[in-house]
Structure formats: structure tokens, C-alpha cells
N, C-alpha and C positions, 0 to 999 in steps of 0.2 A: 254181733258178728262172730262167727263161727274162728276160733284159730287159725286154719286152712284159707279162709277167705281173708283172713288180715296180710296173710304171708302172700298169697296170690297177689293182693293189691299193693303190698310194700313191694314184692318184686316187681309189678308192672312198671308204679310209678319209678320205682330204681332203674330202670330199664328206659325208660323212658326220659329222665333226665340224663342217663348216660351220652343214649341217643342223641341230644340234641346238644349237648356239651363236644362230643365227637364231630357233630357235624359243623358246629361251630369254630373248634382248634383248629379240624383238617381242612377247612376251604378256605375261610378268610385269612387270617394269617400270613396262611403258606401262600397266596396268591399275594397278598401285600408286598411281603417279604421277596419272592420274585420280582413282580415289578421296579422295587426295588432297588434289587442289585442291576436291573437290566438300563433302567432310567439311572442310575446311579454314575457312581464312580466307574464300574468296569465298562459300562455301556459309553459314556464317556469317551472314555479315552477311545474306544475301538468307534467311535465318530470321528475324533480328531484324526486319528490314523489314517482312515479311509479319505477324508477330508484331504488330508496329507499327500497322501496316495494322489489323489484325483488331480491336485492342483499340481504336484510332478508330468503327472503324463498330458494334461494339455500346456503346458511348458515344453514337455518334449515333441508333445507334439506339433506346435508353433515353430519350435527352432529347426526338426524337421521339416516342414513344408519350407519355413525359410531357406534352410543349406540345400535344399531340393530344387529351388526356385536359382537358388545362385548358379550350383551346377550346372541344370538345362543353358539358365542365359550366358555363362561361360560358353557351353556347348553351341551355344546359338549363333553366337557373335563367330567362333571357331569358324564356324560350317560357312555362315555367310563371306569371312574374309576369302577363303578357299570358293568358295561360290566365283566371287568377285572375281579373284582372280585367273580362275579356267573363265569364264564370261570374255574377260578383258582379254587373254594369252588365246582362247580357241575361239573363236566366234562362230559356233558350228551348232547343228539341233542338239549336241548332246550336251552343250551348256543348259541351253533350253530345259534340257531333262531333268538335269541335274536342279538347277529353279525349283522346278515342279516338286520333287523330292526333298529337298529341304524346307518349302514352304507345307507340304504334308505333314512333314520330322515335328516341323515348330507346333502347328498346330496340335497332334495328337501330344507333346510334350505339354503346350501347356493345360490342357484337356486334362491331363494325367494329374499336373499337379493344384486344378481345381478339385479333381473328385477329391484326389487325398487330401485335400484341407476339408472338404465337406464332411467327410466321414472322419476323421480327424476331431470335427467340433460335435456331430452328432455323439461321435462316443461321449464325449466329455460332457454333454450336456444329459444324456442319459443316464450317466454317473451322478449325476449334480441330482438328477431327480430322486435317484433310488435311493441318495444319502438325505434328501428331504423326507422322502415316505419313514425312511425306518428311523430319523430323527422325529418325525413327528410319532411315530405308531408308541416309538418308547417314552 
């Protein structure tokens, strides 16, 4: 073999092992190493956190619907004593009226404070999912 044709073929194969040394450092490795930190300790904690996070706001949002729920029935019991007693003091159609209106008040009151506990728990259960997904993806 010719000089020209030794150097031809020692650079190929030097090139060649380069190549595959290259593609070996830069993929696995650095993908190991990602995963990693991301399953790791940083990933970790930024679960706990969220985790954290999550079980705060269906806490607060519990104890909202609760002081929400006290209000109205506060407000409820109010209405009806004052009901009671125009009912009892007038005994006229605008008692009548006034009935009708507060049996209205009550109903879309607690209408109000079913939706908001529904959506209240859907948040929090969509939270719960999306810290499953990216608990499991890491």
C-alpha cells in the first residue's frame, strides 16, 4: 500500500472512531445526567412544593366554601326572621312577595355555593392529576 493510501485510511478510520466516540459522550451521558437532576433532588423538591401548594389551596378552598356556607345561612336565618315578622305585623300580598323573594335569595344562594365547591374540588383534582403526570413523566 501506497504511503497516500495508509494516511487516507488512518484518517478515515481516526475519523471514524472520533465520530462514534462523539456521538457517544454527547447523547447518552448528557441525557443520563438530565434526567437525572430532573428525577433527582431538584425535581424533588419542586414535587413537594407543588404538592405543598396544592394541599394549601384545597384547604383554602374547603374553608372558603365553609365561611361561604356560614355567611349565606347567617344571611338566611336574618331574611327569614324579618320575613316572619312583616308576615306576622302586615298580613298583606306584599308579605306574600316578599316569601317569594327570599325563597328565590335562598335558593340561587345555595346554588352559588354548590357550584363553588364543585369547581373548588375540580381545581384541586386537576392539580392532583398534573402533579401525577409530571411525578410519573420524571
Amino acid at each position: 500500500m501506497s504511503d497516500f493510501a495508509k494516511s487516507v485510511e488512518a484518517s478515515f478510520n481516526s475519523h471514524q472512531s472520533r465520530t462514534h466516540l462523539d456521538t457517544r459522550v454527547s447523547s447518552n451521558p448528557t441525557n443520563i445526567i438530565f434526567l437525572e437532576s430532573i428525577g433527582g433532588g431538584g425535581g424533588g423538591v419542586i414535587v413537594v412544593v407543588v404538592v405543598v401548594v396544592v394541599v394549601a389551596a384545597a384547604a383554602v378552598a374547603v374553608i372558603s366554601v365553609v365561611v361561604v356556607s356560614v355567611i349565606i345561612a347567617a344571611i338566611i336565618v336574618i331574611i327569614v326572621v324579618v320575613v316572619v315578622a312583616v308576615v306576622v305585623v302586615v298580613d298583606d300580598v306584599a308579605a306574600i312577595f316578599v316569601v317569594i323573594v327570599v325563597v328565590v335569595v335562598v335558593v340561587v344562594a345555595a346554588v352559588v355555593v354548590v357550584v363553588a365547591f364543585i369547581v373548588d374540588v375540580a381545581i384541586v383534582v386537576v392539580a392532583a392529576v398534573i402533579i401525577v403526570v409530571i411525578t410519573t413523566q420524571c
